[in-house]
C-alpha positions in Angstrom: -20.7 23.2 -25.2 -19.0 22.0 -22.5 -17.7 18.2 -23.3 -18.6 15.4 -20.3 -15.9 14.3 -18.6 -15.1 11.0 -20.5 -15.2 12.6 -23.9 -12.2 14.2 -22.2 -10.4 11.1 -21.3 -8.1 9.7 -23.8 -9.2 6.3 -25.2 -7.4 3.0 -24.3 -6.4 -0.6 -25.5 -6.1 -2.8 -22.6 -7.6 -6.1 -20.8 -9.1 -5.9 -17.6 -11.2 -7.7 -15.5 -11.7 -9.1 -11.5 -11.3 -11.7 -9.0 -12.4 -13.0 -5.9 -10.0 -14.7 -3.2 -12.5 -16.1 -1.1 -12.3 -15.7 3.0 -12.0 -18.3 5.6 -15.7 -20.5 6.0 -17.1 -19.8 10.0 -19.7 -21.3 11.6 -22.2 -19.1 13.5 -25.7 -20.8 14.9 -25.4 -23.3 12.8 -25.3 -21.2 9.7 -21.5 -20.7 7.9 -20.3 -17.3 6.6 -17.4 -16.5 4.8 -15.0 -14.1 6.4 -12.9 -11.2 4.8 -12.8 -12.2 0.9 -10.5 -10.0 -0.9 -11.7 -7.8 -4.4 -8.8 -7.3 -7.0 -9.3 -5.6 -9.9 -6.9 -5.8 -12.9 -5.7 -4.0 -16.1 -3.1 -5.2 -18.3 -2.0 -3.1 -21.6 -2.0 -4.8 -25.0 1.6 -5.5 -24.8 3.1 -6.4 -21.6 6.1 -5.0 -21.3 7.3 -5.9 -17.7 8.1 -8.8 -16.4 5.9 -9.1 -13.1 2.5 -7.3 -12.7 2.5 -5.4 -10.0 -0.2 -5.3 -6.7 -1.3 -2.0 -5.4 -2.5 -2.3 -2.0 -4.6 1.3 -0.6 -4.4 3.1 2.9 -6.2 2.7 6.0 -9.9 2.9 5.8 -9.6 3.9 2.3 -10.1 1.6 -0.7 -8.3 0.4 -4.2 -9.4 3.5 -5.7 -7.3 5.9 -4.9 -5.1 4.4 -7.5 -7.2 5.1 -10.3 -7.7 8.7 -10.6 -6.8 11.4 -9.0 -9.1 13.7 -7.1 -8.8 16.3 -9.8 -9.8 14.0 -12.5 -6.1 12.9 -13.7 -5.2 9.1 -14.2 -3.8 7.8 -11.5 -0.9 5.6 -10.9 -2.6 2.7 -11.6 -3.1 3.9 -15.7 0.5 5.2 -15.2 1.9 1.8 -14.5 -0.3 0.1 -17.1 0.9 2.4 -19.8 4.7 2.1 -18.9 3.8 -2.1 -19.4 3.1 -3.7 -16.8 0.0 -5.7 -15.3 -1.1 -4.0 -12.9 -3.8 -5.6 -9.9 -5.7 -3.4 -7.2 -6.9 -4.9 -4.3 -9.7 -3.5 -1.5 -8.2 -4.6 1.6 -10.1 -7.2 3.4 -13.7 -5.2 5.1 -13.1 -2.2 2.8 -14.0 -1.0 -0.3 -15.7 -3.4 -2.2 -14.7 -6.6 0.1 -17.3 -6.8 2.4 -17.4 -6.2 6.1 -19.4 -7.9 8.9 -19.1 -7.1 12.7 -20.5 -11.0 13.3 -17.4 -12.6 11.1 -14.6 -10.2 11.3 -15.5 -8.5 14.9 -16.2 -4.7 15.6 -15.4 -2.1 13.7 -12.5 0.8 14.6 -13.6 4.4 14.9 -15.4 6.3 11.7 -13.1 8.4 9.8 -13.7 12.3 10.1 -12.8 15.0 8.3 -10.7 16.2 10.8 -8.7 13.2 10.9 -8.4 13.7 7.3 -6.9 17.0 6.8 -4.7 16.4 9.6 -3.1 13.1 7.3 -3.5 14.7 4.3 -2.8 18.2 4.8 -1.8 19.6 8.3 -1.4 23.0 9.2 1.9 23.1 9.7 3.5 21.5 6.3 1.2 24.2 4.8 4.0 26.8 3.7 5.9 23.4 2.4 2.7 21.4 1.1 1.7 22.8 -2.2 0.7 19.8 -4.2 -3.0 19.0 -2.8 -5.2 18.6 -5.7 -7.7 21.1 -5.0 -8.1 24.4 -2.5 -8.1 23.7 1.7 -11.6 25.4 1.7 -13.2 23.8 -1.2 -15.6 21.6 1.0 -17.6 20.4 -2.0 -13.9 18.8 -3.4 -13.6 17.4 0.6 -16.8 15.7 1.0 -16.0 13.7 -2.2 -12.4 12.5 -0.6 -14.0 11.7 2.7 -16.7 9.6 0.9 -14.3 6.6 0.3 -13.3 6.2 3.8 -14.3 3.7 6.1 -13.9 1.8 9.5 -11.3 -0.6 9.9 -11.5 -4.0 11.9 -11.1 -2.6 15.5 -8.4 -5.5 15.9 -4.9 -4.2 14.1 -3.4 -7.5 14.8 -6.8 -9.4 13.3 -6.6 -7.6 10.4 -3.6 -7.5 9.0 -3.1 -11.3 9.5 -6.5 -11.8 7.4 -4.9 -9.4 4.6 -1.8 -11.3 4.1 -3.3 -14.2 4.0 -5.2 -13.1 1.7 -2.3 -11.4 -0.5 -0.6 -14.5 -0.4 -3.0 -16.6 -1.7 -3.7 -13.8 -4.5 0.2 -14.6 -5.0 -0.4 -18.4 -5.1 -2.6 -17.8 -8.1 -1.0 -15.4 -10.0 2.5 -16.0 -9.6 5.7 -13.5 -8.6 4.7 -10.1 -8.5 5.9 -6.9 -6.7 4.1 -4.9 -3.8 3.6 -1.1 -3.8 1.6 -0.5 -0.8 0.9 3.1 1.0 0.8 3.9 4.3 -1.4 1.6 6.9 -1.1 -1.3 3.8 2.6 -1.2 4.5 2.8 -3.6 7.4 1.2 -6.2 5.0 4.0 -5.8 2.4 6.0 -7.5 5.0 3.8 -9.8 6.1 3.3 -11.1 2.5 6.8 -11.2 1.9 7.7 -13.1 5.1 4.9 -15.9 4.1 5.9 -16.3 0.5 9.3 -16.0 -0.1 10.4 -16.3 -3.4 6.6 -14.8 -4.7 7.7 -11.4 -4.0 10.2 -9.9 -6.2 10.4 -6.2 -4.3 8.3 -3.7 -2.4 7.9 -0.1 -3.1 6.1 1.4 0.3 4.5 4.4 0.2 5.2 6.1 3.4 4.8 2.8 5.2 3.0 3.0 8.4 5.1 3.1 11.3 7.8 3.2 13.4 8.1 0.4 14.5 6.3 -0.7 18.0 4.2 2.5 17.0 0.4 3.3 18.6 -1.0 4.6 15.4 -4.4 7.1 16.0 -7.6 5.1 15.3 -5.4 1.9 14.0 -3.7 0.2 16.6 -0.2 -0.5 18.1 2.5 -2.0 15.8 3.0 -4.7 18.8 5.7 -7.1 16.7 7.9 -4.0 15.8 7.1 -3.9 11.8 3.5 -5.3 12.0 0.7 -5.8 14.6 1.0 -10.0 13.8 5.1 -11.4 14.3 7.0 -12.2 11.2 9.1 -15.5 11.1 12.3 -14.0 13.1 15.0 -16.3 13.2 15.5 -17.1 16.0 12.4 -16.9 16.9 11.3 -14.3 19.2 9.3 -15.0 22.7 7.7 -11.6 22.7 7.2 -8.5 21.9 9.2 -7.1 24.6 12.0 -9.7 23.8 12.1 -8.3 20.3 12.2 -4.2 21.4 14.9 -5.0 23.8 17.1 -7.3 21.1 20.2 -5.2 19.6 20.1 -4.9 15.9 20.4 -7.4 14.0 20.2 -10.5 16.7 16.9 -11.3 15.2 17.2 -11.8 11.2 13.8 -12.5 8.7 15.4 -14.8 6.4 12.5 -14.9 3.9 12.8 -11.2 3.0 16.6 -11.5 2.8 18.0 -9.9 -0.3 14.5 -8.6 -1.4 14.6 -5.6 -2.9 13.0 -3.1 -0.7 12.1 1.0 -0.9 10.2 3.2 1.1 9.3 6.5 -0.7 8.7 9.4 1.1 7.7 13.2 0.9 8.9 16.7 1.3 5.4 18.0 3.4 4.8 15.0 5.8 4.8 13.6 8.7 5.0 10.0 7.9 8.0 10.6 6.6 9.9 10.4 9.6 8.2 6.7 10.4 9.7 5.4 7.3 13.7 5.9 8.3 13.3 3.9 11.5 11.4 1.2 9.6 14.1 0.9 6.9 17.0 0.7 9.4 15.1 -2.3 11.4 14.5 -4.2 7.9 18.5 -3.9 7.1 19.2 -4.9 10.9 17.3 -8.0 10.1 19.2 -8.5 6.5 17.0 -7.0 3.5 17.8 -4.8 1.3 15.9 -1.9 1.9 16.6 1.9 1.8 14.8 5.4 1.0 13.7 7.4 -1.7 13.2 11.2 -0.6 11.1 12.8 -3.1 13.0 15.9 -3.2 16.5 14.3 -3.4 14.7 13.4 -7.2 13.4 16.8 -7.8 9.9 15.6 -6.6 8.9 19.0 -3.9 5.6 20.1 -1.9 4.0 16.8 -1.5 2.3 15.1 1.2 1.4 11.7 2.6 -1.2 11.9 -0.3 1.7 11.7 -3.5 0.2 9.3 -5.5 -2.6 11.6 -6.3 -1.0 14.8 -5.7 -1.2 17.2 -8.8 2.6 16.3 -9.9 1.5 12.7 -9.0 3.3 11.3 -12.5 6.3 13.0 -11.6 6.0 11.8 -8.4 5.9 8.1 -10.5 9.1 8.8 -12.5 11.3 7.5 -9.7 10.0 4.9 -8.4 9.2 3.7 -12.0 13.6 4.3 -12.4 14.1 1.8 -9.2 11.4 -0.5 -10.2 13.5 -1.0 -13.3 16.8 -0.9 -11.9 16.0 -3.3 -9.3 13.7 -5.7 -11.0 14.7 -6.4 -14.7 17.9 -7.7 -16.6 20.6 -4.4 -17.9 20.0 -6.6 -21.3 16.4 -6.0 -22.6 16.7 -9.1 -24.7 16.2 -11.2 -21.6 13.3 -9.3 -20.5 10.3 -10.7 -20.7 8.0 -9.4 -23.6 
């Protein structure tokens, strides 16, 4: 007899529960709405181990559940991080997931996703000698249509949106207290948004093949307009435009509020983002952080693609950045750690 799937899942001890940070009030014919709310879900183990819960923001069109398990049925990094101590809290992006969407409060919607845009993210043709940690077969269609099902539209205005999400973060900040960011890919922008708007609530950011370069025109999203992000940080001095900004040498523009914060972009053997992430990292030193790379394979991590944190070696995936997290973010003396 064959057992059902969560016989097969090992038992747990932990708390857990959700929130709601509310969206802005609108008026519209006399009637008011709220606009872009924000759903986080959190887990925290019996003994909390680490001493700032960590935020897990999800890709593009996509929602918080690609943190929880993997499309093969493994936990995901979100178990992962609760078991090595920490709280852990995973949000739907404003308009995805569970955080509702409305064309008459947050304007229309981008382009559906497709499969074709999928595969081509996830698992283009020409990583696929290189690429040989997808969690299930190219062909299995019954294993795509269930991938594809948690996709969709984003707010058709980049710039729109990712101001609503950070303000959002931030406030999720404002009520919980420090905490780090681990974002992937089109969430990246809003790691330094968030940062840049509450300095001192951020204690580092892992990004997950952050979406980029910068001044990019991503397919489907929108154009990286400031640089970094679709909405300008607080450069100093402050920058006139856009154009201003491309045409400044490195470095004449500084973010002061992300000065010092610890900063990583991890990136993969198989894809293409990967390239995005090294011209991002160089303009968030120019501006004085303290960012830099982690290559997958210079940690022994190989064949995965922009989809690592659910890839079949996922947890191995996890065993670096869990090395920086620590390196970066706690005392040398675990007496002063928090418990």
């Amino acid at each position: 007899m064959t057992l059902a799937f969560w016989e097969q899942a090992a038992p747990r001890t932990v708390r857990r529960g959700h929130m709601w940070i509310a969206g802005k009030r609108i008026q519209r014919n006399a009637q008011t709405y709220q606009c872009g709310p924000l759903f986080v879900e959190w887990e925290a183990p019996e003994q909390v181990t680490r001493p700032w819960p960590i935020v897990l923001l999800h890709g593009g069109g996509y929602q918080g559940t690609e943190w929880f398990d993997t499309p093969d049925g493994r936990p995901g990094w979100a178990q992962r991080l609760v078991e090595a101590g920490y709280v852990v809290l995973v949000a739907d992006r404003p308009g995805q997931g569970r955080s509702p969407f409305h064309v008459e409060t947050m304007g229309p919607m981008g382009p559906a996703f497709s499969y074709e845009h999928g595969r081509h993210i996830y698992f283009p043709a020409e990583y696929e000698g290189r690429h040989t940690q997808w969690p299930f077969a190219r062909d299995d269609e019954a294993a795509m249509d269930e991938f594809i099902a948690g996709y969709g539209p984003l707010p058709a205005d980049l710039a729109f949106s990712e101001d609503m999400e950070a303000d959002r973060i931030a406030k999720l900040l404002d009520r919980i207290g420090p905490a780090i960011l681990l974002t992937h890919s089109a969430s990246g922008p809003v790691g330094w948004l968030v940062a840049d708007r509450r300095p001192g609530l951020v204690k580092a950011i892992v990004a997950v093949e952050p979406m980029g370069p910068p001044f990019a025109q991503i397919p489907n999203i929108g154009t990286l307009t400031w640089g970094l992000a679709a909405t300008p940080l607080n450069w100093e001095p402050p920058v006139a435009s856009p154009d201003a900004l491309r045409e400044a040498a490195p470095g004449e523009h500084r973010l002061p509020a992300l000065a010092g914060l610890p900063i990583v972009a991890v990136t993969a053997e198989a894809s293409a983002f990967a390239a995005a992430s090294t011209p991002a990292i160089e303009q968030l030193n120019a501006a004085g952080c303290q960012a830099e790379l982690l290559h997958l394979p210079d940690h022994g991590v190989f064949g995965n693609g922009h989809g690592l944190i659910y890839e079949k070696n996922s947890d191995a995936a996890l065993v670096p950045v869990l090395n920086w997290l620590i390196e970066h973010t706690e005392p040398s003396d675990p007496a002063h750690r928090k418990s």
